[in-house]
N, CA, C and O atoms as a printed pandas DataFrame, in Angstrom:
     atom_number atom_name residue_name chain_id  residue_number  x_coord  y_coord  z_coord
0              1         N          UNK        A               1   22.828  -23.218   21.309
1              2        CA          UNK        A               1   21.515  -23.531   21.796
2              3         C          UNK        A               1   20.647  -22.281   21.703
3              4         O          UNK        A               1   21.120  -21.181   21.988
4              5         N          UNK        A               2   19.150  -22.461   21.235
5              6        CA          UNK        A               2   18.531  -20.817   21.432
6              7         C          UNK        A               2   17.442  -21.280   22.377
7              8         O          UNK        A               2   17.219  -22.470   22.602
8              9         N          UNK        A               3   16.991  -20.595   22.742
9             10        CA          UNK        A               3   16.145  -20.619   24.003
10            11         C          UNK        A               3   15.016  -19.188   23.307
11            12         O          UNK        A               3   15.348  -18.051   22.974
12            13         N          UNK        A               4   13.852  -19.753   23.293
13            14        CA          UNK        A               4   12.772  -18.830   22.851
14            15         C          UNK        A               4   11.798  -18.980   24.091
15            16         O          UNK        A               4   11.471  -20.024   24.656
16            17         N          UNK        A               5   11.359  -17.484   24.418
17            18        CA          UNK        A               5   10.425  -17.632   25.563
18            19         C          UNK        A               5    9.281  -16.810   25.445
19            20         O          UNK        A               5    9.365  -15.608   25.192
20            21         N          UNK        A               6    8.335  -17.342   25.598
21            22        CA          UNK        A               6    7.070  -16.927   25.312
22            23         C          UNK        A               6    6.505  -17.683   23.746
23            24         O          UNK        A               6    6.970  -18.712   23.256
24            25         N          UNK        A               7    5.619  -17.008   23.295
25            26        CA          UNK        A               7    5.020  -17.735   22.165
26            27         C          UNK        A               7    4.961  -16.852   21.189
27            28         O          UNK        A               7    4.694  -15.676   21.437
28            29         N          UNK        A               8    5.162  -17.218   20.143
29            30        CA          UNK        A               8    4.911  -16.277   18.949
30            31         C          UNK        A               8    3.837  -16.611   17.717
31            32         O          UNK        A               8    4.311  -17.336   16.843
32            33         N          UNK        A               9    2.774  -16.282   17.570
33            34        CA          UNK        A               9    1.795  -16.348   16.627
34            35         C          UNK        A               9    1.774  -16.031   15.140
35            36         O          UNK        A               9    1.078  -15.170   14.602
36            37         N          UNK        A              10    2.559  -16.775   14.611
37            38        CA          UNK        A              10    3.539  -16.167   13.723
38            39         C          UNK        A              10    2.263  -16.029   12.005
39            40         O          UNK        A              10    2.489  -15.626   10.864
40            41         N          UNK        A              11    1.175  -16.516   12.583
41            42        CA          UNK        A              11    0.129  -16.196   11.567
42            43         C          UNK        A              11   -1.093  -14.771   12.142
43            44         O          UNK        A              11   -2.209  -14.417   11.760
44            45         N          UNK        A              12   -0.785  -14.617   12.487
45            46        CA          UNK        A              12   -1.260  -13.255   13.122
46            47         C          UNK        A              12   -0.276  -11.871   12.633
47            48         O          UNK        A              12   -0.620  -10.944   11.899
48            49         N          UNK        A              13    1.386  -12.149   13.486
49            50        CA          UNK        A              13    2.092  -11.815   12.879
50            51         C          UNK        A              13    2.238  -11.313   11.590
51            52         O          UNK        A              13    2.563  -10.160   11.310
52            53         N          UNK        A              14    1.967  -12.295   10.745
53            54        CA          UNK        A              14    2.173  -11.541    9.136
54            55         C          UNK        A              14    0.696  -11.032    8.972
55            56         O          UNK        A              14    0.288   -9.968    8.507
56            57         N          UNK        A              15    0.125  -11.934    9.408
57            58        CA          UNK        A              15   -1.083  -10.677    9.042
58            59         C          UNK        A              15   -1.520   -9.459    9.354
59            60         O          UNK        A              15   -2.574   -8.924    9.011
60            61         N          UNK        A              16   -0.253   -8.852   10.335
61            62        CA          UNK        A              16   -0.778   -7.885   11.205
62            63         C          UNK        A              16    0.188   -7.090   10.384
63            64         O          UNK        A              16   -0.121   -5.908   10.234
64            65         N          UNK        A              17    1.557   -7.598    9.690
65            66        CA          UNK        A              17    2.483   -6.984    8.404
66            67         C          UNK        A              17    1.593   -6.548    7.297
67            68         O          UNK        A              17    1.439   -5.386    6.923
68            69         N          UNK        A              18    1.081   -7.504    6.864
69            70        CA          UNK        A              18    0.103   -7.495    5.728
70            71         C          UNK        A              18   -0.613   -6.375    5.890
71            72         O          UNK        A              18   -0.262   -5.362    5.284
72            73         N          UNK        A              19   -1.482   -6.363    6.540
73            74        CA          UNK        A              19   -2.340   -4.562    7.207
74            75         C          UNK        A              19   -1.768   -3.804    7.089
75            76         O          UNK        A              19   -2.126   -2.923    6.307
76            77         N          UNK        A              20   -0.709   -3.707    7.696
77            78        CA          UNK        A              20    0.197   -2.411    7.872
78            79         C          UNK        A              20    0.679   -2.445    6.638
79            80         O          UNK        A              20   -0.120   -1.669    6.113
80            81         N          UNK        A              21    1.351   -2.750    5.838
81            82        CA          UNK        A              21    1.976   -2.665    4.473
82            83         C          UNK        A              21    0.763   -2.420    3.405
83            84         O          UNK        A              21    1.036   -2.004    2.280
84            85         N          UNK        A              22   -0.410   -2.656    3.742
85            86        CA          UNK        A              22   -1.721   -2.481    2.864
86            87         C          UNK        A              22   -2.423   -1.284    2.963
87            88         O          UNK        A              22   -3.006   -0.681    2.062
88            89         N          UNK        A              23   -2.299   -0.953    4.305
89            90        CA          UNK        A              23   -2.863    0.532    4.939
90            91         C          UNK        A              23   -2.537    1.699    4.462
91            92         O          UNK        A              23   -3.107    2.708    4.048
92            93         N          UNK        A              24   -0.870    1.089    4.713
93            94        CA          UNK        A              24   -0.037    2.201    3.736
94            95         C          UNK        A              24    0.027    2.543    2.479
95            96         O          UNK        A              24    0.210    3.720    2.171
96            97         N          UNK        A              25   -0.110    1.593    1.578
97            98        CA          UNK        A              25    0.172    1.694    0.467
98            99         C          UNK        A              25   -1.030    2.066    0.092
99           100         O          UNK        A              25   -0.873    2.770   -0.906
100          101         N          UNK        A              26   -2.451    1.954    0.418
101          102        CA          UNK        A              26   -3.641    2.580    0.025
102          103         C          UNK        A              26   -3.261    4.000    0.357
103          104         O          UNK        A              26   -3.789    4.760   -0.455
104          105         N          UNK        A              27   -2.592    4.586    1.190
105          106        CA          UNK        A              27   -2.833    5.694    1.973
106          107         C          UNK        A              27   -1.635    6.636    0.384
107          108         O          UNK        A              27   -1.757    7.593   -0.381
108          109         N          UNK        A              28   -0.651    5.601    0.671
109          110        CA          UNK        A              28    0.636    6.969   -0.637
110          111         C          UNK        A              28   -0.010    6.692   -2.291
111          112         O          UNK        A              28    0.383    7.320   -3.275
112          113         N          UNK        A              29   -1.114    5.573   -2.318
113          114        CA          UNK        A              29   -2.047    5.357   -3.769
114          115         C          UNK        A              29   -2.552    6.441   -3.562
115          116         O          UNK        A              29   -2.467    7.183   -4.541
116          117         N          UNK        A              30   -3.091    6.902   -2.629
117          118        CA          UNK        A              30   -4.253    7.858   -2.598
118          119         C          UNK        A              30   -3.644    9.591   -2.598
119          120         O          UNK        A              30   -4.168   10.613   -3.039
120          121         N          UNK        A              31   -2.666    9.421   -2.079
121          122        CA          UNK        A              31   -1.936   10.468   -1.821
122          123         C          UNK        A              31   -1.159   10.765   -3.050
123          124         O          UNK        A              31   -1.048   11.989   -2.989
124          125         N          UNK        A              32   -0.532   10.360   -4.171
125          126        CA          UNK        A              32    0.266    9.867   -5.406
126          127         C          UNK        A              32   -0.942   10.357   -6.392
127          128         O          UNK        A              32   -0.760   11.135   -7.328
128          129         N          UNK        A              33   -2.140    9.811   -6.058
129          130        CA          UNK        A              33   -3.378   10.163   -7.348
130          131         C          UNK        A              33   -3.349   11.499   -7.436
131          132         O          UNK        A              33   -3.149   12.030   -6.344
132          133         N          UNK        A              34   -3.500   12.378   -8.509
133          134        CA          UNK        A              34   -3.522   13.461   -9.265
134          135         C          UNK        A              34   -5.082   13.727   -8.977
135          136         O          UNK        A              34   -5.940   12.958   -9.409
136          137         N          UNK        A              35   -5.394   14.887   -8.205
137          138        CA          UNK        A              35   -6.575   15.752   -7.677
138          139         C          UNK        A              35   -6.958   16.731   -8.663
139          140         O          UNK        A              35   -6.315   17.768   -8.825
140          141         N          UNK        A              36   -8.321   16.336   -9.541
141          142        CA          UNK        A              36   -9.133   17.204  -10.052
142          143         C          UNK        A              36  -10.339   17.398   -9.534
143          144         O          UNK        A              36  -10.451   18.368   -8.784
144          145         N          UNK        A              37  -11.681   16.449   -9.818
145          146        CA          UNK        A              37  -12.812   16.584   -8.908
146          147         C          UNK        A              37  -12.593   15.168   -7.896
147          148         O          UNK        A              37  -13.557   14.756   -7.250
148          149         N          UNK        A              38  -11.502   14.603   -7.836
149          150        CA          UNK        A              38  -11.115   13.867   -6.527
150          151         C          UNK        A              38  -11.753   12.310   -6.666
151          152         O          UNK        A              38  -11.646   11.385   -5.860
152          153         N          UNK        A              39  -12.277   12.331   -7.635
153          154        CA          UNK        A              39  -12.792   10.848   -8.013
154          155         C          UNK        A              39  -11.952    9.410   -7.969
155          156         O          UNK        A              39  -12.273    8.287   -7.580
156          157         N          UNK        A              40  -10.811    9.917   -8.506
157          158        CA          UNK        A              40   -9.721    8.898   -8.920
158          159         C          UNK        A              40   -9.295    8.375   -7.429
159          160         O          UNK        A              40   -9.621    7.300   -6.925
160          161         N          UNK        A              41   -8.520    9.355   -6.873
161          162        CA          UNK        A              41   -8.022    9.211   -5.623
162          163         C          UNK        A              41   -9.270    8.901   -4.666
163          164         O          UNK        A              41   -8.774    8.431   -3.642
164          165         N          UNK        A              42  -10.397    8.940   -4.558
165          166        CA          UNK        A              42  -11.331    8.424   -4.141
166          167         C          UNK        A              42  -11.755    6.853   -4.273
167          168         O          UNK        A              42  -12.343    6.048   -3.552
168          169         N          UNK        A              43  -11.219    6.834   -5.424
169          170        CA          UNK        A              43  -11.805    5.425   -5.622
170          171         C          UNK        A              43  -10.691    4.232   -5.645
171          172         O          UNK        A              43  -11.177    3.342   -6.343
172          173         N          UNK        A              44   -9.782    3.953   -5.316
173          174        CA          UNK        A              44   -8.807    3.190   -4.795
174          175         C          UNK        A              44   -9.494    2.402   -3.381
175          176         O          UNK        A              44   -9.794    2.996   -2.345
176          177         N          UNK        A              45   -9.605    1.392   -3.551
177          178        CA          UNK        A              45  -10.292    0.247   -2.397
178          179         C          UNK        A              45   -9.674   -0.424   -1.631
179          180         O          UNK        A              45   -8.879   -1.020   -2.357
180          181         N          UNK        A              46   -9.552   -0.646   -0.904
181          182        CA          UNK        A              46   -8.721   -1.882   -0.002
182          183         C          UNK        A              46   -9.140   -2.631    0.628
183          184         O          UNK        A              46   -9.256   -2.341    1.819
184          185         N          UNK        A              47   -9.671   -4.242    0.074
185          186        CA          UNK        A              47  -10.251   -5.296    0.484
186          187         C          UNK        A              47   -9.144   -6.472    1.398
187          188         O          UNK        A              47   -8.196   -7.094    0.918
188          189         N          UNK        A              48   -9.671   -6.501    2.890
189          190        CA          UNK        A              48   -8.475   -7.523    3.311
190          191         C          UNK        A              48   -8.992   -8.690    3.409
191          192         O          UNK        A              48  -10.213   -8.700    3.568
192          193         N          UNK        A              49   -8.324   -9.936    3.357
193          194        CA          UNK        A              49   -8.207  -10.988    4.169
194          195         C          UNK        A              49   -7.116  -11.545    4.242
195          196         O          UNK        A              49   -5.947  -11.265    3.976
196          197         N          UNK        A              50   -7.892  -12.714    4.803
197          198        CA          UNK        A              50   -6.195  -13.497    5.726
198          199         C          UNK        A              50   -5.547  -13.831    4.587
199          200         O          UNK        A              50   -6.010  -14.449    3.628
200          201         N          UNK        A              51   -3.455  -13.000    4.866
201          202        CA          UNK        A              51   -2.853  -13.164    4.323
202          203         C          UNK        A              51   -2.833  -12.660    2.820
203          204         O          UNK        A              51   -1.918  -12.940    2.046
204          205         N          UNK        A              52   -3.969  -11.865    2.476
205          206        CA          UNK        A              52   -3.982  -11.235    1.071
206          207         C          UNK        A              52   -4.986  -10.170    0.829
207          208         O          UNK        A              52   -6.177  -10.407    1.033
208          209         N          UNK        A              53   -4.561   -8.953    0.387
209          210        CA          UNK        A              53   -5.312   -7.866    0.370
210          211         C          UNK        A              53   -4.944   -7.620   -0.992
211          212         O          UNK        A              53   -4.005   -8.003   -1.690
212          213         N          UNK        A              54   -6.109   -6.748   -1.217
213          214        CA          UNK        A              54   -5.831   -6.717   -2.519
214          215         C          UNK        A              54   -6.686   -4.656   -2.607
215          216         O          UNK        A              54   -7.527   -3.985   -2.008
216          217         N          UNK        A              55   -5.791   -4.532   -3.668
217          218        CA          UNK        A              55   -6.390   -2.573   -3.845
218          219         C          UNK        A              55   -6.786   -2.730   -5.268
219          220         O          UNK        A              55   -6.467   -3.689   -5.971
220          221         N          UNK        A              56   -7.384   -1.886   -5.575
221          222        CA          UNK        A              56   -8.218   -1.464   -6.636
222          223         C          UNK        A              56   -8.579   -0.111   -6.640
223          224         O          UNK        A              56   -8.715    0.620   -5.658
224          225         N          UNK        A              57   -8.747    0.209   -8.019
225          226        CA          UNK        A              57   -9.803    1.608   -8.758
226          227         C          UNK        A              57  -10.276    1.044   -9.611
227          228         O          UNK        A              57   -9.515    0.356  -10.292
228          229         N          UNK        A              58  -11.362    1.067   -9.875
229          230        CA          UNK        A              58  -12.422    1.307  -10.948
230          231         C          UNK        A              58  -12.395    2.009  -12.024
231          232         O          UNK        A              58  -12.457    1.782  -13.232
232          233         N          UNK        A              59  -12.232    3.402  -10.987
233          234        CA          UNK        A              59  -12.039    4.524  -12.016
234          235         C          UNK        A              59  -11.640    4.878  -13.435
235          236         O          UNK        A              59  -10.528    5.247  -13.812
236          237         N          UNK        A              60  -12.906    4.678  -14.268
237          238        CA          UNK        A              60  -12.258    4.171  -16.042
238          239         C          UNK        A              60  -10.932    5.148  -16.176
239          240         O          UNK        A              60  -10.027    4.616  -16.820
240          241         N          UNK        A              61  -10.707    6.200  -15.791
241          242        CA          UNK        A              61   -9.199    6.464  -16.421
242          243         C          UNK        A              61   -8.275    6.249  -15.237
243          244         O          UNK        A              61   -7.085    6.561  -15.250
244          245         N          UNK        A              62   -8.719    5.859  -14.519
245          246        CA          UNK        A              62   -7.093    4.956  -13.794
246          247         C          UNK        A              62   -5.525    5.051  -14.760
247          248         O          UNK        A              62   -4.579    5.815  -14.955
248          249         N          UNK        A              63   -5.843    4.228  -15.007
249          250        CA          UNK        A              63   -5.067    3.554  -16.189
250          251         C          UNK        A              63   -4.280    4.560  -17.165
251          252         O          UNK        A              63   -3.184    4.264  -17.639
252          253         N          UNK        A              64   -5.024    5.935  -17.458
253          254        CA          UNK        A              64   -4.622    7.187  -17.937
254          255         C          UNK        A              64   -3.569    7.814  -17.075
255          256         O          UNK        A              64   -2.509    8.403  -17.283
256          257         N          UNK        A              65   -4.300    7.444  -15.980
257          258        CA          UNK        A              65   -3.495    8.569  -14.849
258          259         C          UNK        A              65   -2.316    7.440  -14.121
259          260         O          UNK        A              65   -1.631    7.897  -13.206
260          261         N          UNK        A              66   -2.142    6.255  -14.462
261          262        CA          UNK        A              66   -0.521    5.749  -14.219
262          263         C          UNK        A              66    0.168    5.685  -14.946
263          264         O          UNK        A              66    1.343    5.454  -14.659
264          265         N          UNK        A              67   -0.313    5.888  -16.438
265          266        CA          UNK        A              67    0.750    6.082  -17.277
266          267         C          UNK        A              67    1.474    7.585  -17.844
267          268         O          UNK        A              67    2.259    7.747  -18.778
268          269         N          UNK        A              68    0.771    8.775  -16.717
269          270        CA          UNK        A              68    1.861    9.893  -16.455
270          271         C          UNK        A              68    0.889   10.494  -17.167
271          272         O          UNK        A              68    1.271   11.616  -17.499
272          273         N          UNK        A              69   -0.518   10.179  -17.664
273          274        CA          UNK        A              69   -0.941   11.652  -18.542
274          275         C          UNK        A              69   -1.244   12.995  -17.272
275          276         O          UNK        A              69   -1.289   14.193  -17.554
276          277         N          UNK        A              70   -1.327   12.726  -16.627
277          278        CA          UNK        A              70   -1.571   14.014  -15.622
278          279         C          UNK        A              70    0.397   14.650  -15.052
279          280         O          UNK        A              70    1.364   13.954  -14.742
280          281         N          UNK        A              71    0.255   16.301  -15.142
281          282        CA          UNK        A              71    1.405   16.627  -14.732
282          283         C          UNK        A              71    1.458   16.722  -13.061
283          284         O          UNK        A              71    2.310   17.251  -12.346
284          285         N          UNK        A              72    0.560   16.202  -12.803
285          286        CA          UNK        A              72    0.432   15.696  -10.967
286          287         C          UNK        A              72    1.125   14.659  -10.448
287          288         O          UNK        A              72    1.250   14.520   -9.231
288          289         N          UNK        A              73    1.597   13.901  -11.257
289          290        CA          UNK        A              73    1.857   12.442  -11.782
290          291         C          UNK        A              73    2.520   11.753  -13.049
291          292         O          UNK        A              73    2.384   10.657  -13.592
292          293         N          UNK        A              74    3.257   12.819  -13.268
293          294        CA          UNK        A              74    4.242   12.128  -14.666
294          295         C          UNK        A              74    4.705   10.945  -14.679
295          296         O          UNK        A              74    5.211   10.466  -15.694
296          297         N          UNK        A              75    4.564   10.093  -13.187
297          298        CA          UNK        A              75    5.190    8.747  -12.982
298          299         C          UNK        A              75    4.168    8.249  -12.916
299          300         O          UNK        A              75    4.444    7.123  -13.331
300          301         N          UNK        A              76    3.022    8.239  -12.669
301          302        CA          UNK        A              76    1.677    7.441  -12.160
302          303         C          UNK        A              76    1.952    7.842  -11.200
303          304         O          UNK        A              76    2.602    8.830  -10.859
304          305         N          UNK        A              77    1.133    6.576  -10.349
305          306        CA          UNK        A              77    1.478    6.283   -8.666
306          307         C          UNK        A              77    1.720    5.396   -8.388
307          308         O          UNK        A              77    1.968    5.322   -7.184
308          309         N          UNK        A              78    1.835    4.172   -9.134
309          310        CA          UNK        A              78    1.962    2.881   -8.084
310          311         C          UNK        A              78    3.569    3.048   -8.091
311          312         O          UNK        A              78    3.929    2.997   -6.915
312          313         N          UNK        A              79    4.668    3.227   -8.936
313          314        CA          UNK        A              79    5.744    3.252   -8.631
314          315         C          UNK        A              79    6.314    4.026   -7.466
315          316         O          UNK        A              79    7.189    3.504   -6.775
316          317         N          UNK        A              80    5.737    5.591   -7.135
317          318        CA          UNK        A              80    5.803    6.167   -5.819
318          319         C          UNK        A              80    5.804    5.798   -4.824
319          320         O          UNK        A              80    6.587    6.072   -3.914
320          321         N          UNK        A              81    4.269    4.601   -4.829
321          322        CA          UNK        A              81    4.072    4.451   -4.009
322          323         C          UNK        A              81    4.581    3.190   -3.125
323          324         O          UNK        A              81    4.645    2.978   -1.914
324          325         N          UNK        A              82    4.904    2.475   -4.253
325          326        CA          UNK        A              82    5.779    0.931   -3.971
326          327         C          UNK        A              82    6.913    1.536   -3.347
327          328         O          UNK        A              82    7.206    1.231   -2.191
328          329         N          UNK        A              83    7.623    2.421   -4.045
329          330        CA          UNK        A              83    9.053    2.946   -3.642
330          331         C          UNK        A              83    8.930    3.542   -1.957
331          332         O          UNK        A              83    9.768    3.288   -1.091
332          333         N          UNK        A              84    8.063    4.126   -1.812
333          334        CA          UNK        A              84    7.598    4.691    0.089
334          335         C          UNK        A              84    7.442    3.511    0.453
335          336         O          UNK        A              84    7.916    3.532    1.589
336          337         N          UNK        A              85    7.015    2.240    0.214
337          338        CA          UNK        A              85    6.479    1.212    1.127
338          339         C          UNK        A              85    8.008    0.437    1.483
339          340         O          UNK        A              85    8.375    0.144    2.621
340          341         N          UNK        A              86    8.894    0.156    0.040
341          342        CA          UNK        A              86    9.959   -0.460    0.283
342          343         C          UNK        A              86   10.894    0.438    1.044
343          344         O          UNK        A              86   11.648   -0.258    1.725
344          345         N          UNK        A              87   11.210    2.173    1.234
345          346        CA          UNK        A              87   11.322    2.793    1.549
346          347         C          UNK        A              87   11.171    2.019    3.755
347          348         O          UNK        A              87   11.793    1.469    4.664
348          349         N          UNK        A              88    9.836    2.625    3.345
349          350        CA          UNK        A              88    8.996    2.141    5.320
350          351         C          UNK        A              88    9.760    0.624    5.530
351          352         O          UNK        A              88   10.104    0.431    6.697
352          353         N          UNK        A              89    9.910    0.103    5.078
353          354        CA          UNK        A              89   10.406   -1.478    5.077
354          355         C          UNK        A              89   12.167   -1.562    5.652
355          356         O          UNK        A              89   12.739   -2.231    6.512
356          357         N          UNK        A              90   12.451   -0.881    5.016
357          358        CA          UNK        A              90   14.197   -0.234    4.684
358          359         C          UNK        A              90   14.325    0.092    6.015
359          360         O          UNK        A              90   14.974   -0.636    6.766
360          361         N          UNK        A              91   13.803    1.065    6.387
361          362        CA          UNK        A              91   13.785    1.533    7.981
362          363         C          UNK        A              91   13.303    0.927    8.710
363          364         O          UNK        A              91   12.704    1.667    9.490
364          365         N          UNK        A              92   13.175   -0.199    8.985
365          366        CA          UNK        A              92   12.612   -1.045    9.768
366          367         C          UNK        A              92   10.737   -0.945   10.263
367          368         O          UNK        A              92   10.237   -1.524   11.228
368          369         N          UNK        A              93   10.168   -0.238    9.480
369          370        CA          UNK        A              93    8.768    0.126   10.010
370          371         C          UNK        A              93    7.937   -1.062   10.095
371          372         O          UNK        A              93    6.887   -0.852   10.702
372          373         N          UNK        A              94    8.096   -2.280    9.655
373          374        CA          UNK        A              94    7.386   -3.046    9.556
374          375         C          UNK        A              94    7.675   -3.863   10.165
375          376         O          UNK        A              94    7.295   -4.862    9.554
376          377         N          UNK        A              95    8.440   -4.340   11.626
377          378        CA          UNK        A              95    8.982   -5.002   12.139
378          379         C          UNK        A              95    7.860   -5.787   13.045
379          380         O          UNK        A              95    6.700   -5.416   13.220
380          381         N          UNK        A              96    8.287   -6.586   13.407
381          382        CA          UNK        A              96    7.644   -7.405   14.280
382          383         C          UNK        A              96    7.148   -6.509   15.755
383          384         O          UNK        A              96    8.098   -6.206   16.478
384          385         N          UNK        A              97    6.118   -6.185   16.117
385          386        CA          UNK        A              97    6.173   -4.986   17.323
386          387         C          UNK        A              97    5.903   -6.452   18.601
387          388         O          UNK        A              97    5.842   -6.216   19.808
C-alpha cells in the first residue's frame, strides 16, 4: 500500500527542473565560449516557457567556435557543457527540492 501525503504539483515541478537545468546550461555555454572581445559568450540567450526553453547565439561565428577553431575551445562548448549538466544530474542536483 503507499500512502502519499500532501500534494505534489508535478507540473510546476518539472518546470521548476526545466529552469534549473536551463540556467545552468546557459551559465557553462557561457562559461565554455572562448573570450576575445566577449561577443560570442555574450550572445547566447535563454528564452523560457512552460516546459521548453530554448538557448541560442546569433553570433555569425558561433558555429566556428563549436567546431574547435578557437584553442579556448578545441571541443566547442556545447559538449562541455551538456557533459556538466549530465554531470549536476548524476549527483543528484536536480532533484525534486
Amino acid at each position: 500500500m503507499i500512502t502519499i501525503r500532501g500534494s505534489i504539483d508535478f507540473n510546476k515541478m518539472i518546470e521548476r527542473i526545466v529552469d534549473d537545468i536551463s540556467d545552468d546550461l546557459l551559465d557553462e555555454l557561457k562559461s565554455a565560449t572562448p573570450v576575445d572581445s566577449g561577443q560570442a559568450a555574450g550572445g547566447w540567450i535563454l528564452k523560457k516557457s512552460k516546459r521548453v526553453n530554448t538557448i541560442t547565439n546569433k553570433v555569425p561565428y558561433i558555429s566556428e567556435l563549436e567546431k574547435g577553431h578557437s584553442s579556448q575551445a578545441p571541443t566547442g562548448m556545447t559538449k562541455p557543457a551538456i557533459d556538466k549538466i549530465i554531470a549536476n544530474a548524476a549527483s543528484g542536483k536536480y532533484k525534486r527540492k
